[in-house]
N, C-alpha and C positions, 0 to 999 in steps of 0.2 A: 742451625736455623734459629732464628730471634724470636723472638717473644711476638713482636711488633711483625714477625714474615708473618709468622701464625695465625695472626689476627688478622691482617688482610685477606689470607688466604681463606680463610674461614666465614671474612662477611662477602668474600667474593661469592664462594659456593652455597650461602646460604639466599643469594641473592638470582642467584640461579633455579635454586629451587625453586624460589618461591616465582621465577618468571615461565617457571614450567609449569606449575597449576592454571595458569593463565591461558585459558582455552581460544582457539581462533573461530571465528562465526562462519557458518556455511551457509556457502548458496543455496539458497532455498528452491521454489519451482513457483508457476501459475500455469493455475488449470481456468478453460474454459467450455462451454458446453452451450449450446442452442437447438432448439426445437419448437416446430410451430404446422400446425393443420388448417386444413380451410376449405366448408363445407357447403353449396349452397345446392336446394333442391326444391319442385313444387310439380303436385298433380295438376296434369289440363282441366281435369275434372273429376268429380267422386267416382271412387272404385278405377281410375285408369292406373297405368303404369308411371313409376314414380321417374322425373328425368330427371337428375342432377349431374354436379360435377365436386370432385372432393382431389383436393391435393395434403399431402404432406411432407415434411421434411425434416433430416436430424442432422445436424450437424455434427463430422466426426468428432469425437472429445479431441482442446489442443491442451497440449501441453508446453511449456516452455522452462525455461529458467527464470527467475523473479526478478531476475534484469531485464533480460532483451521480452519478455511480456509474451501476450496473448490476444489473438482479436477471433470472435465467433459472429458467425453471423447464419441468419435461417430464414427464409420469406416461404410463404404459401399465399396462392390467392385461386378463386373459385369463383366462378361469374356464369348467371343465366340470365343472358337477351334476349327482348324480346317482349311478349305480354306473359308471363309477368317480367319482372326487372330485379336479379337476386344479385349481390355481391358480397364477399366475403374478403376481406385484407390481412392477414397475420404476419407479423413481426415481430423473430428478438432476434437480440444485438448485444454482445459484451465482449470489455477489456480486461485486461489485468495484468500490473505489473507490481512489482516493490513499494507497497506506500499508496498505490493509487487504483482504484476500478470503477467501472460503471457498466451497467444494465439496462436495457430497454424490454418493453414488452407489450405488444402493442395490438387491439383485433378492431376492428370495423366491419361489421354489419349495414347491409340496407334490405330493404323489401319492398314490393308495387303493394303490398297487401293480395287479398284475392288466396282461392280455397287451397290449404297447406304449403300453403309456401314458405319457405325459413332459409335462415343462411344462421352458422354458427362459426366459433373458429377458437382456437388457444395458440398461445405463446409463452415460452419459459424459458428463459437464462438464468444459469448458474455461472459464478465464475470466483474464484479466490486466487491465495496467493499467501506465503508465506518463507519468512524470512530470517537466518540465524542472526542473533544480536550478542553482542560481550559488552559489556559496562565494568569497567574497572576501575579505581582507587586507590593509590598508595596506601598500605597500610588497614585497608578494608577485603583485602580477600580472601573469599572463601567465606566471609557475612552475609546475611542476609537483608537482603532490601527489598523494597520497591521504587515503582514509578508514577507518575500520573501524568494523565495525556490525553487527545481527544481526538476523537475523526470526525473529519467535517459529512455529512451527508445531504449532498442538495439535488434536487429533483421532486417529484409531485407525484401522486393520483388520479386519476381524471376517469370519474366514469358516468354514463348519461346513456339513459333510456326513453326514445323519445315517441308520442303519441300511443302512448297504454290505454288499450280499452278492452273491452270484456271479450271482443273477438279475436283479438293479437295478444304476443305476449313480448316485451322485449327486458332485456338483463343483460347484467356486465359485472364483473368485479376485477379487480386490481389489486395485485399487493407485493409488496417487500417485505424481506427480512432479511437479518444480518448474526452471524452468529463469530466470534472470534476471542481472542487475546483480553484478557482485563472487563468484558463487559458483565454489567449483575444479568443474573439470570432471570428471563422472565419467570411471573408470577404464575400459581395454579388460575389453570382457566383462560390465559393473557391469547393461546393460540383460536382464531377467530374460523372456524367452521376446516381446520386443517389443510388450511393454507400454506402456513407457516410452513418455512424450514425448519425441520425436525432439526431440534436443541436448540434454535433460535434464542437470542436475550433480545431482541428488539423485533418488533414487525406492525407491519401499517396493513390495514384492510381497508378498501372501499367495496360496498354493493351499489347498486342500482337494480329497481325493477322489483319483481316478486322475490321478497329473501326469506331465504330458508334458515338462513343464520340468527340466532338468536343474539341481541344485542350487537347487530351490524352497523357499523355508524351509517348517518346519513348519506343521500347521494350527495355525490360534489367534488370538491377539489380538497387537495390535501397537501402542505408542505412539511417540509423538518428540515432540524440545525444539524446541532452538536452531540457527539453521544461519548459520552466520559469515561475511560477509563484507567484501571488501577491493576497493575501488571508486576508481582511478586517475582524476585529473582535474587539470586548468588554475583557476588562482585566476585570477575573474576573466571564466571563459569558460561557457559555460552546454555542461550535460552531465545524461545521461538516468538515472532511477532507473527500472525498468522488470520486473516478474515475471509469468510465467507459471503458470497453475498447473491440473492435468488429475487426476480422481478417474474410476474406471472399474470396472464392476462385473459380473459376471457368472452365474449359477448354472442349474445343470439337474441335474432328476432326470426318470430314464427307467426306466420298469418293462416287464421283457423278455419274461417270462411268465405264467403264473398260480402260480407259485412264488413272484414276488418280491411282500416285504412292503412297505408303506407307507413313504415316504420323503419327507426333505426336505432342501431345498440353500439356505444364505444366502450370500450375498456382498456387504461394504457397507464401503463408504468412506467412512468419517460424518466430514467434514471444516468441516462447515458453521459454525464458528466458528476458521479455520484459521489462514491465514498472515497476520500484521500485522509491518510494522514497530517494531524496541523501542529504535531512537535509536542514532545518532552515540557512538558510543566513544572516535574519537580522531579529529581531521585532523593531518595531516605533509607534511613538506616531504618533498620526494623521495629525501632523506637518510636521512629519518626522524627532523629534526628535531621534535618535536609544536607546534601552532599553536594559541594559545589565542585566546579574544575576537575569534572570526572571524564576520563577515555572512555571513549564508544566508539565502536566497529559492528560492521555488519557484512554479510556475505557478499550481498548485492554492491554494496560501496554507498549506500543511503544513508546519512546521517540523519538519524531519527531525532536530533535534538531540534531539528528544522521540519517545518511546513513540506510537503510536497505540493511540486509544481502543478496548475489549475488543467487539468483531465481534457485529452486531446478530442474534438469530437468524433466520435463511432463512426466508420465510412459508410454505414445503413442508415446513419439517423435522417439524412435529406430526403434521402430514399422512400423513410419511413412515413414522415410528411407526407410528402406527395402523395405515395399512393393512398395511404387514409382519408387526405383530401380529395384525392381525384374520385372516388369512392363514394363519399357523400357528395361530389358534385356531381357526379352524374344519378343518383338517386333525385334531389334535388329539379336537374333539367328533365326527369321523366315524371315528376308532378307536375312541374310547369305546361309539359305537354297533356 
């Protein structure tokens, strides 16, 4: 055998090797989860029997593949006709596949006013998703890097408590969070009255109404962009992209005597076109050299170096509309009257 066989033979097999360290990315999963109650009840008179109506509902945990995705969905509603006029709406809603989710969570309250009458109600979706990724580079594997990259997150807060007086009482809050892959961790104290998703790095709170929260932002509306992340990994080795993400709703109105007037309480997390991924920024060597013309794979088939595509709408969200409108419309036509 030649010098020159040897030698081929040898960068053959050591080329071999080195494509056997080279791990393939696994399909990952998406889970989804919804839940939501709805309360409304009021005495004829002091000291009678209390009549209400309460629903709830949980939706089974789904689970799927990070490909073919996940949809949840949960409604409760609770209504008393009549004198007085009680309703209560709750809704949540989420998706979740490879790269992209959204959340909704949503409660509306009304009341005639008049002696204890209240309606209250919650909504909460959870939903993530997570996914094997491999990033490789000739002559870089088995180094260490990272990445930088960012998810888009669009949707709002909305919460309002409306006609508070000393004989009603109405409230609401709303909020998200996000916990996953690359994001800094929130600060001590950042979790607002433990709303948050436990381990959260990002979370939005709104109140309305009497808060018990200390340093609750104001009532009102709320938006957000971009949230940054920086995601350490092995060229070469296969490593997880992975978010969580939790929308939560709540609101009550309660009328204490026949003093207090007609009220109403929203609380909604309309996130239902929310967190996507918007693509690979940068990979580096652990220097922070930058690494161009790099292979990437992923379980799912998403190439992370690209945007995902803009989040299909929730098949609840119309749903979800209307009924919170139809809600305060008919609260609404029973002032009128």
């Amino acid at each position: 055998m030649t010098h020159r066989t040897i030698a081929s033979l040898s960068i053959a097999f050591l080329a071999g090797l080195s494509a056997a360290t080279i791990q393939a990315a696994t399909l990952g999963e998406a889970d989804g989860y919804s839940a939501t109650r709805a309360h409304a009840a009021y005495r004829p008179y002091p000291g009678a029997s209390e009549i209400q109506d309460s629903h709830s509902h949980e939706s089974p945990p789904a689970e799927a593949s990070a490909a073919t995705g996940v949809v949840s969905i949960s409604n409760s509603s609770a209504a008393l006709e009549g004198s007085p006029f009680t309703t209560t709406q709750s809704v949540g809603s989420g998706s979740a596949s490879a790269g992209l989710m959204g959340v909704h969570a949503s409660v509306a309250v009304s009341t005639s006013g008049g002696y204890l009458n209240s309606g209250h109600g919650n909504a909460e979706t959870t939903v993530s998703w997570w996914d094997g990724v491999v990033i490789n580079k000739a002559g870089l594997t088995g180094q260490s890097g990272y990445l930088t990259a960012s998810l888009r997150l669009d949707g709002n807060l909305f919460v309002q408590a409306a006609d508070q007086t000393a004989h009603n009482l109405e409230r609401a809050f709303a909020t998200l969070s996000v916990r996953g892959e690359g994001l800094a961790p929130m600060g001590p104290g950042a979790s607002s009255a433990g709303q948050c998703l436990y381990g959260a790095a990002y979370c939005a709170y709104a109140f309305a109404g009497t808060s018990n929260a200390s340093g609750a932002p104001a009532n009102g509306y709320y938006e957000f962009g971009a949230l940054s992340l920086l995601v350490p990994f092995t060229f070469g080795q296969e490593f997880y992209l992975g978010y969580t993400l939790t929308a939560k709703a709540f609101a009550q109105a309660i009328s204490w005597d026949d003093q207090a007037v007609a009220g109403a309480a929203t609380g909604l997390a309309n996130y239902a076109h929310t967190l996507s991924w918007d693509g690979i920024s940068g990979v580096f060597r652990s220097g922070g050299t930058p690494v161009v013309d790099f292979d990437l794979e992923s379980g799912s088939g998403i190439d992370y170096r690209l945007a995902t595509a803009s989040a299909v709408p929730l098949p609840a969200t119309h749903f979800m509309l209307l009924t919170g409108l139809s809600a305060l419309g008919a609260w609404r036509r029973w002032r009128r009257r």
